[in-house]
C-alpha positions in Angstrom: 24.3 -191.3 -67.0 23.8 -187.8 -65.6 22.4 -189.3 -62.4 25.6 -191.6 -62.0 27.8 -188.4 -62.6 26.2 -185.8 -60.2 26.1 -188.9 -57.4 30.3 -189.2 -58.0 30.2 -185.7 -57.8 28.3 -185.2 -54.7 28.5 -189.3 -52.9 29.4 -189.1 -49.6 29.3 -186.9 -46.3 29.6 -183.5 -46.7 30.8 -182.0 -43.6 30.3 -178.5 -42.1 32.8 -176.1 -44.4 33.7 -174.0 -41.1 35.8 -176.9 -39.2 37.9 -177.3 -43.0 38.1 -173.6 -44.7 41.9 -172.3 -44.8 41.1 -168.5 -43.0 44.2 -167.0 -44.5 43.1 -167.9 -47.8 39.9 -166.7 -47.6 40.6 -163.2 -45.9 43.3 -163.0 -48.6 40.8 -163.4 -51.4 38.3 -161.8 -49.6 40.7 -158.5 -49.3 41.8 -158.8 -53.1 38.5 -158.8 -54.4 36.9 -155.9 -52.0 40.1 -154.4 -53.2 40.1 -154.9 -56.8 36.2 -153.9 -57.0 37.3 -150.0 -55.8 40.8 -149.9 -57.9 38.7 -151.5 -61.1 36.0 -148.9 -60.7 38.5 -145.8 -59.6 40.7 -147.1 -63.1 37.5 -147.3 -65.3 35.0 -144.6 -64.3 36.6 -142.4 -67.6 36.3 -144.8 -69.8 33.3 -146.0 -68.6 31.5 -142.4 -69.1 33.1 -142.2 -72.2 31.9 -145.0 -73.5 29.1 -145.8 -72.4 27.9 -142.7 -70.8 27.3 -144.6 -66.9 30.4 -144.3 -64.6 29.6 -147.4 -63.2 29.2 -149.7 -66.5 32.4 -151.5 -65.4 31.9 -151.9 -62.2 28.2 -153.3 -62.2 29.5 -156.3 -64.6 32.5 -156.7 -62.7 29.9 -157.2 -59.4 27.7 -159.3 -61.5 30.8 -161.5 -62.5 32.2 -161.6 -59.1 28.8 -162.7 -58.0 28.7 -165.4 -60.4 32.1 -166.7 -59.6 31.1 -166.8 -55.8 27.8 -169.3 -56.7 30.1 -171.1 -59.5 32.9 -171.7 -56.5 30.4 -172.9 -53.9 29.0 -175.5 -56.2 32.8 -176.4 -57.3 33.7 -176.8 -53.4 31.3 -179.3 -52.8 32.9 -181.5 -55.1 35.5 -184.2 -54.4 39.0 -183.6 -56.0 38.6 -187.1 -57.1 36.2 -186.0 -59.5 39.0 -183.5 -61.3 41.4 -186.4 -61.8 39.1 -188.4 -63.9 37.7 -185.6 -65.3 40.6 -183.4 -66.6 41.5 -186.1 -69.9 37.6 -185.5 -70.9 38.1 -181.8 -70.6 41.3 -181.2 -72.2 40.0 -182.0 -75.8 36.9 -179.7 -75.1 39.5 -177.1 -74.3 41.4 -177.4 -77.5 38.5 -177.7 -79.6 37.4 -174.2 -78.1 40.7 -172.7 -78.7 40.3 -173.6 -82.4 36.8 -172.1 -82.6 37.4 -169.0 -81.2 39.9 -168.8 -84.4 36.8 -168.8 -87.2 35.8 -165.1 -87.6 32.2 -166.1 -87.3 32.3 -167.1 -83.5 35.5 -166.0 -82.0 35.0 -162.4 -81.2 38.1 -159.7 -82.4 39.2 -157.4 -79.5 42.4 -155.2 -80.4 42.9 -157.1 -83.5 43.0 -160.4 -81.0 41.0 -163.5 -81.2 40.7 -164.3 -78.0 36.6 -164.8 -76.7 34.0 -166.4 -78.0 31.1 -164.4 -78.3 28.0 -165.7 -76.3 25.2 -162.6 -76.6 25.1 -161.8 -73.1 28.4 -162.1 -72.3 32.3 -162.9 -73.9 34.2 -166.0 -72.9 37.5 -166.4 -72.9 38.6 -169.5 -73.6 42.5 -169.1 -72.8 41.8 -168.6 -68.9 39.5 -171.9 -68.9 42.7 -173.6 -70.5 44.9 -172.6 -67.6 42.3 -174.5 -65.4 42.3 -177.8 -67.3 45.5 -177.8 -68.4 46.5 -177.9 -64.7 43.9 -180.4 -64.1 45.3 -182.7 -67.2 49.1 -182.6 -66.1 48.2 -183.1 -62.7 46.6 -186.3 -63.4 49.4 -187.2 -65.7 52.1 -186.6 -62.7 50.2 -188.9 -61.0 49.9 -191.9 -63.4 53.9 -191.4 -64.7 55.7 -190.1 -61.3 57.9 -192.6 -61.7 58.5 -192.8 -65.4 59.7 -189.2 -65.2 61.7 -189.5 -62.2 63.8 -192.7 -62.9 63.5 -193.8 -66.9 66.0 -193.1 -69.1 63.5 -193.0 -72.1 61.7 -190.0 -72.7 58.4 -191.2 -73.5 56.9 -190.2 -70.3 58.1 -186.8 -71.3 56.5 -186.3 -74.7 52.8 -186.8 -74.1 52.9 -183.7 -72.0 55.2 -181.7 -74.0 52.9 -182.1 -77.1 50.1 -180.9 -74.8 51.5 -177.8 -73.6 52.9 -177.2 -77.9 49.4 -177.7 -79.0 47.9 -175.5 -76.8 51.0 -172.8 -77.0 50.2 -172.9 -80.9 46.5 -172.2 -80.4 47.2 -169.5 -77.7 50.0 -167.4 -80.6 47.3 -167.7 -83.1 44.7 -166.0 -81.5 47.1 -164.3 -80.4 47.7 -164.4 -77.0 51.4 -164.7 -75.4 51.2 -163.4 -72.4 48.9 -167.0 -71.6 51.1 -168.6 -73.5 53.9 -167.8 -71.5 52.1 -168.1 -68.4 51.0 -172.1 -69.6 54.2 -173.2 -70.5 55.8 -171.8 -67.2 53.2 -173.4 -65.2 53.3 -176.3 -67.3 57.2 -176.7 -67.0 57.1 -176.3 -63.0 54.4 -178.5 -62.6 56.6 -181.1 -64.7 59.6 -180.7 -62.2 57.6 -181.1 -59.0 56.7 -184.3 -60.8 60.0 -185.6 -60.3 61.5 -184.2 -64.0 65.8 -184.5 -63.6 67.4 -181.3 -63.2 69.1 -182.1 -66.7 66.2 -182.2 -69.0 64.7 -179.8 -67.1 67.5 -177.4 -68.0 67.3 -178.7 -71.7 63.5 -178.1 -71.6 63.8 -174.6 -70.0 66.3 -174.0 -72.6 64.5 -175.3 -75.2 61.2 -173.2 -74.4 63.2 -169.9 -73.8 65.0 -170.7 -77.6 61.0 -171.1 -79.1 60.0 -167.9 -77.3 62.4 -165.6 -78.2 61.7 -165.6 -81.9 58.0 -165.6 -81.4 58.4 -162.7 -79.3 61.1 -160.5 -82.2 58.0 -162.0 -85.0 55.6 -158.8 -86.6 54.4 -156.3 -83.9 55.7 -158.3 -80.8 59.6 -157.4 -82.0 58.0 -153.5 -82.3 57.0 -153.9 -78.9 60.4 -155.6 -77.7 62.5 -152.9 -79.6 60.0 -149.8 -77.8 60.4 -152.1 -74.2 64.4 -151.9 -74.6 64.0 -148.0 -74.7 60.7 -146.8 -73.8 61.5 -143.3 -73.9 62.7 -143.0 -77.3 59.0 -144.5 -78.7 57.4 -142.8 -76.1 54.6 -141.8 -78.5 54.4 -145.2 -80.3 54.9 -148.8 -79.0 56.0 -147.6 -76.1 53.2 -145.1 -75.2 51.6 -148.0 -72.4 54.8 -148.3 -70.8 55.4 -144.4 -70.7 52.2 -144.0 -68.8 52.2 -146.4 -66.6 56.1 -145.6 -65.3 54.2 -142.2 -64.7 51.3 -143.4 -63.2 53.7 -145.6 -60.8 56.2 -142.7 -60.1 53.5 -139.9 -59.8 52.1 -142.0 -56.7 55.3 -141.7 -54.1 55.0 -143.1 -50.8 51.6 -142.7 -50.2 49.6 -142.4 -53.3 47.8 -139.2 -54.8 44.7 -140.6 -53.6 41.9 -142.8 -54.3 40.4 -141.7 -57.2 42.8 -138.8 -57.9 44.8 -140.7 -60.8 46.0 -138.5 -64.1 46.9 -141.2 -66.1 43.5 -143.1 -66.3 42.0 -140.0 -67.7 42.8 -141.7 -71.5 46.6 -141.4 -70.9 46.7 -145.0 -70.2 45.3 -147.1 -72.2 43.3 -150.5 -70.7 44.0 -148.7 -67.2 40.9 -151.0 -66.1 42.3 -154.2 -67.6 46.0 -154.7 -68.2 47.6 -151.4 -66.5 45.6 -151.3 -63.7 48.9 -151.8 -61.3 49.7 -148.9 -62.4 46.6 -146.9 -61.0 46.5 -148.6 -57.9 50.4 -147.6 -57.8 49.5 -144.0 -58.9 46.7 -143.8 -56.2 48.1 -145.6 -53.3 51.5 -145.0 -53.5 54.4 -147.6 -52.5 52.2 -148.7 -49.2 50.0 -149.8 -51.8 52.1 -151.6 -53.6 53.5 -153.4 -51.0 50.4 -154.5 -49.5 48.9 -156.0 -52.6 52.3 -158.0 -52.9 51.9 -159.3 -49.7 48.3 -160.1 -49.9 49.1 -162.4 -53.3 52.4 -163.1 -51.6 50.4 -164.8 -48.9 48.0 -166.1 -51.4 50.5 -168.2 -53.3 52.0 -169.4 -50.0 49.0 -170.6 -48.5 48.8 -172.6 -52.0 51.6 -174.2 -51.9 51.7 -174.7 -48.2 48.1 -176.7 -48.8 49.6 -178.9 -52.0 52.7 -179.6 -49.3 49.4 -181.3 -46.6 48.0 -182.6 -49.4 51.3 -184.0 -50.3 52.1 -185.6 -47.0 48.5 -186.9 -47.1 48.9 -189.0 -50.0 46.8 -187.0 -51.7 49.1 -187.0 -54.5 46.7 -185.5 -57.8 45.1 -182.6 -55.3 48.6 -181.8 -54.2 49.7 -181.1 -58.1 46.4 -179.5 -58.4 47.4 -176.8 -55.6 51.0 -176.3 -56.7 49.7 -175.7 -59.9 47.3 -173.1 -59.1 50.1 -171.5 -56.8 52.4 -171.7 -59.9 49.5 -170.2 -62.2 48.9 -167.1 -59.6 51.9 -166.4 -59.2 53.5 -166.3 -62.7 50.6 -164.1 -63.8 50.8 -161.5 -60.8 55.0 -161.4 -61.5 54.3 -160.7 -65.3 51.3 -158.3 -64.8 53.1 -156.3 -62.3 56.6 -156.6 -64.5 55.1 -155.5 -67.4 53.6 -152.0 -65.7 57.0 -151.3 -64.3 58.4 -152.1 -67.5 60.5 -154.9 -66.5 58.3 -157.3 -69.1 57.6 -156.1 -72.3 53.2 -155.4 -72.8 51.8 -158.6 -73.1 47.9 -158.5 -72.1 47.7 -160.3 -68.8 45.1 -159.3 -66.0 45.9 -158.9 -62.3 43.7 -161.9 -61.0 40.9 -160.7 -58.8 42.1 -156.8 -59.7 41.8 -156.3 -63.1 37.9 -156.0 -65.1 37.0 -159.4 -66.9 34.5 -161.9 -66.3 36.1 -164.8 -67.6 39.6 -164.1 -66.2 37.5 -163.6 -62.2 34.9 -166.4 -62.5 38.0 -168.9 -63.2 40.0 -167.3 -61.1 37.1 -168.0 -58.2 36.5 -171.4 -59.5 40.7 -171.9 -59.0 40.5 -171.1 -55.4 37.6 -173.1 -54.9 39.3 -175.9 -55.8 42.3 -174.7 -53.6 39.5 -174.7 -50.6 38.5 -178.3 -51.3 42.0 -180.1 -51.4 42.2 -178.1 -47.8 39.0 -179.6 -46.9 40.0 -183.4 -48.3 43.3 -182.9 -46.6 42.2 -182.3 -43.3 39.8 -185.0 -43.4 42.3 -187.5 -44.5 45.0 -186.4 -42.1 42.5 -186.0 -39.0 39.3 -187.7 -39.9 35.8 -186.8 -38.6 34.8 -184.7 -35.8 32.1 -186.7 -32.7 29.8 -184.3 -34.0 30.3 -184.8 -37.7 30.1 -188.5 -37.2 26.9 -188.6 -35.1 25.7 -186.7 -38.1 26.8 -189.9 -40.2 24.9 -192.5 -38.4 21.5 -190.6 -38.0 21.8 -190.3 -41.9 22.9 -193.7 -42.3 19.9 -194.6 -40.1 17.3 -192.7 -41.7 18.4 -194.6 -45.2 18.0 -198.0 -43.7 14.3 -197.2 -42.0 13.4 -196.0 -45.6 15.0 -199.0 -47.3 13.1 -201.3 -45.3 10.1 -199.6 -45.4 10.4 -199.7 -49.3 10.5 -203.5 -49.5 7.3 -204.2 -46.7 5.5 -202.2 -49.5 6.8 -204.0 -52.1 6.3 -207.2 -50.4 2.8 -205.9 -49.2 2.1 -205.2 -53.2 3.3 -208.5 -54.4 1.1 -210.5 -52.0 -2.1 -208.2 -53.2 
């Protein structure tokens, strides 16, 4: 069985990555990550001697994570997107069943009174930014196999299944709890459904519907302390409110140009999580507005080169890897808007990271594996749009060749044997 897996995995030609790698993606990543390696260890290095008593605690696991990701997305690019479509319904229980056993005391490790990783020795996982992954994976299968259920029925069957997924694992997400993921999976989730081919009507009754869920959840125990300190920071200043003080300092100490790299105030334990949730706010504080507006362009362009490879994907009839890239464009980009609203106290605090910025290992090894997936539905695009190059295709036949001299050589010894 494992044999018949890897070879659906891995069957076929793989041709050289250079001719099919988007090169505006990959500087952009490339960038963000070079980037988020100096801001993460510039945000942490307090803490980190604090703590720990080694400035660069944080930053040596972040470069061991980062590594990591890099091997886990070169394996994940050689895979077919194929392999995600028939994968994603066998992964999607796996998922929920994680998200209810990071619940039990036992296993699921408490952070900041949170549920919200599993505890493996070595290292914490985090199950809620695997479930962004899969749950992309799931509904873009889904959009594939009821497209035209949920564009033209009038029943809304086709509508349900879905629904209950994104509920189920919403209701895991607040138990842990976690709402900023929960509010980035149900945003994703809806936008997905609507490039699906959802009417504009239910999806105004659905966005209705989820806004009408979310605002109670959000006024429920300390969340409502935290909506009440967001509406007027300055009057809890020294309570709920103390994050979102800080890190409107942070971002108006740094100007135009920034106080420096390294010469932040604030992430000398003012801020709190200045590695990790505020760290928009550092990077503001030390590099200023310029700073600020290039990291919005560099995820700007990131989240446009996604959605412009889901588009080819689209018009290649690669229907399931087109969903697969919108969704990831969605996923980015809701998270980087509700980070970076949140530090300029536009959101209220919710515990999201800055992908491929802030320090976690779960939240950058998935992210990596994401764009590695990105990278392949380029790659399968291109191929299906343009074909092979001469070169790629001699390539072909010499391999082809070489299989049927072996073959044949196989059977004269087998015939050889049998007349022995």
């Amino acid at each position: 069985m494992i044999k018949s897996i890897l070879a659906q995995m891995f069957s076929g030609f793989q041709p050289s990555w250079q001719r099919y790698i988007d090169r505006g993606l990959l500087v952009s990543v490339v960038i963000l990550a070079g980037l988020g390696l100096v801001i993460m260890m510039s945000a942490s290095i307090a803490v980190a001697e604090r703590k720990y008593g080694n400035i660069y605690f944080f930053f040596n696991r972040q470069l061991v994570f980062l590594f990591l990701g890099a091997i886990a997305a070169v394996l994940i690019y050689q895979i077919k997107t194929s392999f995600w479509q028939n994968l994603g319904p066998k992964l999607l229980p796996i998922v929920i069943l994680l998200l209810v056993v990071v619940l039990i005391p036992v296993i699921g490790k408490k952070v900041g009174g949170s549920y919200r990783w599993i505890n493996l020795g070595f290292v914490a996982l985090q199950v809620s930014e695997i479930a962004k992954l899969i749950m992309i994976m799931y509904l873009s299968g889904y959009l594939v196999r009821h497209r035209k259920e949920l564009a033209h029925s009038s029943s809304y069957k086709s509508l349900v299944i879905p629904l209950v997924i994104i509920g189920v694992i919403d209701i895991l997400l607040m138990m842990e709890p976690d709402f900023g993921s929960m509010v980035v999976v149900t945003a994703t989730g809806i936008a997905l459904l609507y490039l699906g081919g959802l009417k504009i009507n239910r999806l105004a009754l659905l966005f209705v519907g989820a806004i009408a869920v979310m605002i109670p959840l959000a006024l429920i125990g300390y969340r409502g302390e935290r909506v009440a300190a967001f509406l007027d920071p300055w009057l809890h200043a020294s309570g709920k409110a103390y994050q979102t003080v800080h890190a409107l300092m942070a971002i108006g100490d740094g100007g135009w140009f920034g106080a420096g790299l390294g010469a932040s105030v604030q992430k000398l334990f003012y801020l709190p999580e200045a590695h990790n949730d505020f760290v928009f706010a550092v990077l503001a504080e030390e590099l200023g507005f310029v700073g600020i507006v290039v990291i919005l362009l560099l995820f700007g362009w990131l989240v446009q080169r996604a959605f412009v490879i889901g588009f080819r994907a689209d018009r290649a009839k690669l229907h399931f890897a087109a969903y697969l890239a919108y969704g990831i464009g969605f996923w980015f980009g809701f998270q980087v808007l509700f980070h970076i609203g949140v530090n300029l106290a536009l959101l209220p605090p919710k515990g999201l990271t800055l992908p491929l910025i802030s320090y976690g290992g779960s939240s950058l090894m998935v992210t990596m594996m994401a764009i590695a997936i990105l990278m392949r539905v380029h790659r399968d695009t291109e191929i299906a749009l343009f074909g092979l190059s001469e070169k790629e295709v001699q390539k072909i036949r010499k391999k082809m060749v070489k299989r049927t001299s072996s073959r044949k050589r196989a059977v004269k010894r087998g015939g050889a044997s049998h007349v022995v």
